[in-house]
C-alpha positions in Angstrom: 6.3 -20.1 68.6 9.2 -21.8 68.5 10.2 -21.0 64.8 9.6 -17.4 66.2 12.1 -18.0 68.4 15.0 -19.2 66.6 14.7 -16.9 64.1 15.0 -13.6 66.8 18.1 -15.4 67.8 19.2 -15.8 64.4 18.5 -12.7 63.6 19.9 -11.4 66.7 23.3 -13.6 65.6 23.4 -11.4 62.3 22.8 -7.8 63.7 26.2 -8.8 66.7 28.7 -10.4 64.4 27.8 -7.8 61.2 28.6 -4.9 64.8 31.6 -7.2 65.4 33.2 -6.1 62.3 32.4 -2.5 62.3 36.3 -0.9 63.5 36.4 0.3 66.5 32.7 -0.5 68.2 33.4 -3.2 71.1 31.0 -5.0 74.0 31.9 -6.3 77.0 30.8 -9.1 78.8 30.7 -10.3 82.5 30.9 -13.6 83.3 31.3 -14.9 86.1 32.8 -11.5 87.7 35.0 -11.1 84.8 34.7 -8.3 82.4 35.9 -9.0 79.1 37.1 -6.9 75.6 35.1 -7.4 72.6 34.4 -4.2 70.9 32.6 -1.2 72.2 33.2 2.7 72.2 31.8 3.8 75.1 30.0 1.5 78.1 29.3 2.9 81.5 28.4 -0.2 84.1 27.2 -1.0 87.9 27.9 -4.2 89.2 27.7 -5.5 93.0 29.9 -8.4 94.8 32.7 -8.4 91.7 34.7 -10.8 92.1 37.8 -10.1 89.4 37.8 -7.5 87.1 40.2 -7.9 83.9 40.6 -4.8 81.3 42.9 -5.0 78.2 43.4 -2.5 75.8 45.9 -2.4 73.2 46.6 0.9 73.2 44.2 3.5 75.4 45.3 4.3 78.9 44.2 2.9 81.9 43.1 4.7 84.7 41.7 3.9 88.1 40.5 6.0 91.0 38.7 5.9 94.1 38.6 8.4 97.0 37.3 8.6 101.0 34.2 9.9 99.4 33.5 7.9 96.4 33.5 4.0 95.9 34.2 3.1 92.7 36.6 2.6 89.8 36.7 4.8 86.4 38.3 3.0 83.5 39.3 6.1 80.4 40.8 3.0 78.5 37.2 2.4 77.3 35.1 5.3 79.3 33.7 2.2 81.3 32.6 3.3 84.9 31.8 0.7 87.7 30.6 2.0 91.2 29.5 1.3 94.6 31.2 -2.5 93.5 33.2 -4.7 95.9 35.9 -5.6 93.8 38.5 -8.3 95.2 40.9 -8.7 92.2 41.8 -6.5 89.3 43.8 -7.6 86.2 45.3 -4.8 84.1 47.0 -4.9 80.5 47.9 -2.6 77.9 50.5 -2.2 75.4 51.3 1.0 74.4 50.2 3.7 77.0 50.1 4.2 81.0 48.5 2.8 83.6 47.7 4.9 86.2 46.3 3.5 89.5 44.8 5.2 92.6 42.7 3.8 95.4 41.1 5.5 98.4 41.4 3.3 101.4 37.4 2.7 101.2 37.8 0.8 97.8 37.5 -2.8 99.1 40.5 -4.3 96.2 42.4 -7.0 97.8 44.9 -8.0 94.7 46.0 -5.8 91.5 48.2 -7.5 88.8 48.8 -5.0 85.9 51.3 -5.5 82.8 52.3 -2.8 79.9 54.7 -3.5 77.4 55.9 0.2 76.4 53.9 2.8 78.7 54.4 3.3 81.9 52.7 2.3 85.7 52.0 4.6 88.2 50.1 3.3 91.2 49.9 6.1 94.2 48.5 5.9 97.2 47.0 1.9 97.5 46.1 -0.5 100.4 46.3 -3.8 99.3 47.0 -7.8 100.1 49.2 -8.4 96.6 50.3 -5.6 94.0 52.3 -7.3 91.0 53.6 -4.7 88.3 55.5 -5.6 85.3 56.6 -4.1 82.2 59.0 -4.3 78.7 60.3 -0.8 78.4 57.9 1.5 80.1 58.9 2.9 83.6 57.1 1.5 87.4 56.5 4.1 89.8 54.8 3.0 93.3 54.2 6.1 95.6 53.3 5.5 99.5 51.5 1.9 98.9 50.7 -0.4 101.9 51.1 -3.8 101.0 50.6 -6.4 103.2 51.5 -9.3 101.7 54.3 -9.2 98.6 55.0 -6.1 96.5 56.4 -7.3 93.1 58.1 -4.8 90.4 59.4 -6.5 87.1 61.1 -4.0 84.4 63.3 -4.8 81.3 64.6 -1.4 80.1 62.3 0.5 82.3 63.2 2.2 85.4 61.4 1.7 88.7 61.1 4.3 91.7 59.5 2.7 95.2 58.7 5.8 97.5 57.0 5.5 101.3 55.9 2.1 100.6 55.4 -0.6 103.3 54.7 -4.7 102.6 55.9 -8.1 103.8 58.4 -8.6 100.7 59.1 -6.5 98.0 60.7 -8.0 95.2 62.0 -5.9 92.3 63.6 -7.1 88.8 65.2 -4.7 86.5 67.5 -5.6 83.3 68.8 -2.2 81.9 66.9 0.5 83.7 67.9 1.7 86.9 65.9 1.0 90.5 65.7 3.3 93.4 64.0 2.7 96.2 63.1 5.5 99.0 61.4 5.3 102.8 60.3 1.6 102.1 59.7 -0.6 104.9 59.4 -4.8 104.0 60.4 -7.6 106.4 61.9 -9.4 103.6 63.8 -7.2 100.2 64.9 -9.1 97.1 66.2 -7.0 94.5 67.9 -7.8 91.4 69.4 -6.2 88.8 71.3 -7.2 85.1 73.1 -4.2 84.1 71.1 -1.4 85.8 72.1 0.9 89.1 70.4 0.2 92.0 69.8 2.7 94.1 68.2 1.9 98.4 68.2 4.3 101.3 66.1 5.6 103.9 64.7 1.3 104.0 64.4 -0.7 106.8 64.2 -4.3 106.1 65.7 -7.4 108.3 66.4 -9.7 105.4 68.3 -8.5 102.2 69.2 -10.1 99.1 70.8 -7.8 96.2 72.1 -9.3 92.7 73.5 -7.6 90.1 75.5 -8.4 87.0 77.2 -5.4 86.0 75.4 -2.3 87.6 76.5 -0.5 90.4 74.6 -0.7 94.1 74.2 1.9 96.6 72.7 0.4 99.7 72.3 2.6 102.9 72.3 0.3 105.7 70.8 -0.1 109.3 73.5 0.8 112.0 73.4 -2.9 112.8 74.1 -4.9 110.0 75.6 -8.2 108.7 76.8 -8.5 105.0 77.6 -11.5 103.0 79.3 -10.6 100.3 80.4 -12.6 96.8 81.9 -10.7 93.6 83.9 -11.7 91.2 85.5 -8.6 89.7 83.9 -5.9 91.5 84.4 -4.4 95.0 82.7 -3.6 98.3 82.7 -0.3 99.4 82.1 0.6 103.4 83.4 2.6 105.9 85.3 -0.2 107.1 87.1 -0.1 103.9 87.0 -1.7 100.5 86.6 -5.6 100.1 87.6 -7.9 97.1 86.4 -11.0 96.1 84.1 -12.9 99.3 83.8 -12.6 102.6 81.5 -11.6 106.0 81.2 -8.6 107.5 79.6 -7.2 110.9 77.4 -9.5 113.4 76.1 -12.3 112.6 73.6 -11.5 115.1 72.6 -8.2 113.5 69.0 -7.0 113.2 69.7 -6.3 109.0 71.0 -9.4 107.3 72.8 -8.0 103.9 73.3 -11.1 101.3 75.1 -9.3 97.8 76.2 -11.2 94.9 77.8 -9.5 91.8 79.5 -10.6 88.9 81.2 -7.1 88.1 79.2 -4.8 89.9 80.1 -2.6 92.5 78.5 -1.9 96.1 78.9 0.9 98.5 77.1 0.6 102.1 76.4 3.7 103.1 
């Protein structure tokens, strides 16, 4: 009985790692309420109480929806399907194509943390505690998004657009690409720039902080504001006039607390 049984498993063995090597057939595994790449074409799955869901794919897109209507979560990276879950964490990562993310307010996802390295992440329409985007040279674009603890966007060359968005803190990273951000609201806003524009308006936010190397900053400010400002070759534009070098600006007692630091970028408070 035993021999019987070691030799299904053995011959079990053979038939998965001879499948292994076949291109382009993959499996996936959950462990531990974490779904994992192997190799499979096609898999359509139902799991209850997930706790963390991580896809990969090295070049497919990744796509996620959920409406009022239907709980669930449809992955076209690797035509998996997973519905009527309770999914608390999702992990996202791809390489080469877009990531595209949308979450009816009845989809019970608490955190999503999604990288790309040349396509682009669009994310539309989310309740969440933590969003965290990042990628190389594709573009981040984060439509109407309620996040209630921090909203972080990290680009290289990429652009990122922030539109109707509300969280705690947003923090946003770019190197080359530009950044515009439109009818956000955050308590705290840290954004940061190398050599790309930066773009804010139509934002409320009581605490500021914008860096940038050499891009240029547009920055529409509250009626009551107090800016701190540092450059080193570039200037501050307001109505006021235009400022060189260091110096204060407006009440210190001001509702919107403005901290800028440039190296040779410019800044214009509209």
């Amino acid at each position: 009985m035993l021999k019987d049984r070691k030799s299904t498993k053995i011959i079990l063995l053979i038939i998965v790692i001879v499948l292994m090597l076949i291109p382009g057939f993959r499996i996936f595994h959950l462990r531990g309420g974490l779904m994992r790449e192997s190799r499979l074409t096609t898999v359509s799955m139902h799991y209850v109480n997930l706790g963390a869901l991580h896809i990969k794919t090295t070049s497919g897109n990744i796509y996620i929806e959920s409406d009022e209507d239907i709980t669930g979560v449809t992955l076209n990276a690797t035509n998996a399907s997973s519905n009527d879950g309770n999914t608390s964490n999702i992990i996202l990562s791809t390489v080469s194509d877009d990531i595209h993310i949308t979450v009816g307010s009845n989809y019970p996802v608490s955190e999503i943390r999604a990288e790309n390295v040349s396509g682009n992440i669009m994310v539309d329409g989310v309740l969440l505690d933590v969003l965290d985007l990042s990628t190389l040279s594709g573009n981040i674009e984060v439509y109407n998004a309620t996040v209630n603890e921090d909203l972080t966007l990290a680009s290289t060359s990429g652009s990122i657009d922030v539109n109707g968005t509300t969280s705690e803190k947003l923090y946003t990273s770019v190197k080359s690409g530009d950044l515009c951000i439109d009818g956000a609201a955050a308590d705290s806003l840290v954004l940061t720039s190398i050599s790309g524009d930066m773009e804010v308006i139509n934002t409320e936010a009581g605490e500021v902080r914008l860096t940038s190397t050499s891009g240029n900053t547009v920055f529409h400010a509250l009626d009551d504001y107090y800016l701190n400002y540092s450059s080193v070759s570039g200037s501050v534009d307001t109505e006021d006039g235009i400022y060189k070098g260091s110096g204060l600006i407006g009440n210190p007692e001001a509702s919107q607390k403005i901290l800028y630091k440039s190296t040779s970028g410019n800044i214009e408070i509209i």
